[in-house]
VEXLUM-770719 format. One record per residue (C-alpha): residue in one letter; x, y, z. Coordinates in steps of 0.001 Angstrom, whole numbers, plus 500000, padded with zeros to 6 digits. Layout:
# VEXLUM-770719
+------+--------+--------+--------+
! type !     xx !     yy !     zz !
+------+--------+--------+--------+
!    A !      X !      Y !      Z !
...
+------+--------+--------+--------+
This chain:
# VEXLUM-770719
+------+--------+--------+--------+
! type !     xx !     yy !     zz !
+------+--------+--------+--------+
!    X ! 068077 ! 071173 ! 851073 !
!    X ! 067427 ! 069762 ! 854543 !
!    X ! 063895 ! 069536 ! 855314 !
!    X ! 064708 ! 071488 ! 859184 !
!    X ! 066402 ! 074458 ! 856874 !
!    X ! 063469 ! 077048 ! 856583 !
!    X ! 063671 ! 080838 ! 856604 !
!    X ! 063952 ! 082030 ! 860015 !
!    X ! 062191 ! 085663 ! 861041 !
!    X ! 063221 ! 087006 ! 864278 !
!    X ! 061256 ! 089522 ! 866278 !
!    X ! 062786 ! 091443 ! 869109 !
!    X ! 061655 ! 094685 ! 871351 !
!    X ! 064386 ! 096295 ! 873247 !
!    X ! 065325 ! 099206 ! 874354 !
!    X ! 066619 ! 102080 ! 872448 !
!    X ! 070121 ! 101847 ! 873070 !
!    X ! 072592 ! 102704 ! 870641 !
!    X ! 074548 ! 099359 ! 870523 !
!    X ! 071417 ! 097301 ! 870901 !
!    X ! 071334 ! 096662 ! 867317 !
!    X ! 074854 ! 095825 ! 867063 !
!    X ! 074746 ! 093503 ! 869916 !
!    X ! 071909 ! 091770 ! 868478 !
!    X ! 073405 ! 091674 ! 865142 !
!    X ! 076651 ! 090642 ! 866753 !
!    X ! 075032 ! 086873 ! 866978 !
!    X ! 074819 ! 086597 ! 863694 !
!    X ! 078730 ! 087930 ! 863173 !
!    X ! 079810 ! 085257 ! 865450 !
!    X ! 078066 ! 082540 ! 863712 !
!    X ! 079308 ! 083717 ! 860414 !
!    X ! 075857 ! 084381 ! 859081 !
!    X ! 074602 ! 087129 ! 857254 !
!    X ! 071036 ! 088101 ! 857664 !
!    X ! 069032 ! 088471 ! 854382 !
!    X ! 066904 ! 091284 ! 856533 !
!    X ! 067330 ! 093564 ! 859185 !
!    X ! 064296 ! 095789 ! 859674 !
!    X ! 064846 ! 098373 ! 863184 !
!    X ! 062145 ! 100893 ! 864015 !
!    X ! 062686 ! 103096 ! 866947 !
!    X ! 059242 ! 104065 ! 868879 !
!    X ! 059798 ! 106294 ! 871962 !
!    X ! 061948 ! 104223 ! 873917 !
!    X ! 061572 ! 101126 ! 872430 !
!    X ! 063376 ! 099330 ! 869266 !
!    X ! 061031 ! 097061 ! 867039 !
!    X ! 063677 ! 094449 ! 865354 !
!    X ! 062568 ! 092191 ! 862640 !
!    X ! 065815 ! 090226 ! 861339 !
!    X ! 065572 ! 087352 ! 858611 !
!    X ! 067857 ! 084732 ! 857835 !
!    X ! 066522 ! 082663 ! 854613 !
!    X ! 068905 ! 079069 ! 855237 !
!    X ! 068446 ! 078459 ! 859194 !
!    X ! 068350 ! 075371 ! 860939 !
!    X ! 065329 ! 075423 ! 863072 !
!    X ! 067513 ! 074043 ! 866276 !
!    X ! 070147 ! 076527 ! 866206 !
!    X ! 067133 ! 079318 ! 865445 !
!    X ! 065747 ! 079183 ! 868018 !
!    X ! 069097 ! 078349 ! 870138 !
!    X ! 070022 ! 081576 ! 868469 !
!    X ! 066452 ! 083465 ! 869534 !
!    X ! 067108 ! 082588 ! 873499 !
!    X ! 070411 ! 083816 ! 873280 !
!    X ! 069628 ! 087083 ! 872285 !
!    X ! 066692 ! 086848 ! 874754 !
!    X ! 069334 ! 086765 ! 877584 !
!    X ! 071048 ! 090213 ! 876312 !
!    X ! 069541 ! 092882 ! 879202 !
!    X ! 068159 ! 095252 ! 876893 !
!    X ! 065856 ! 092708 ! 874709 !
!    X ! 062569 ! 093015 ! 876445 !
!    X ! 061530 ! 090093 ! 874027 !
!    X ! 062323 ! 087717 ! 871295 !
!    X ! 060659 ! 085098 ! 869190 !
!    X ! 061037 ! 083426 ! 866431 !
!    X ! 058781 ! 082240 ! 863374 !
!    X ! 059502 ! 079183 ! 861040 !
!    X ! 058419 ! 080482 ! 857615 !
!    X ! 059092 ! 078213 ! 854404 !
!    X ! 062587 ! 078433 ! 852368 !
!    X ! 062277 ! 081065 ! 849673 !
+------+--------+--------+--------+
């Protein structure tokens, strides 16, 4: 495995809108990845997304993270580098 594949943990708050999730999920459709984890708790007005993906390039990661940072409804988004599992 390539040493820039790690596991790649997204975490987005945005607002509880009921095709946030899709939309945000939608990346991943369009890349043809499916996420090992999608974790969506709705607080109030706000939706706390925590979405894994265990075989990411860190490049397109975090090309993917700033994408979905652009989407009007993501307050915010990061991304964490975690080791391949």
């Amino acid at each position: 495995m390539k040493e820039d594949v790690v596991t790649i943990r997204f975490r987005i708050k945005a607002e509880a809108d009921g095709q946030c999730l899709a939309r945000i999920i939608d990346h991943f459709a369009q890349e043809g990845l499916i996420p090992s984890s999608v974790l969506a708790n709705h607080v109030g007005h706000v939706l706390d997304i925590v979405i894994e993906h265990p075989t990411m390039e860190i490049a397109a990661g975090q090309a993917m993270c700033s994408r979905m940072s652009r989407l009007i409804m993501v307050d915010t988004a990061s991304v964490q580098h975690l080791p391949p599992r």
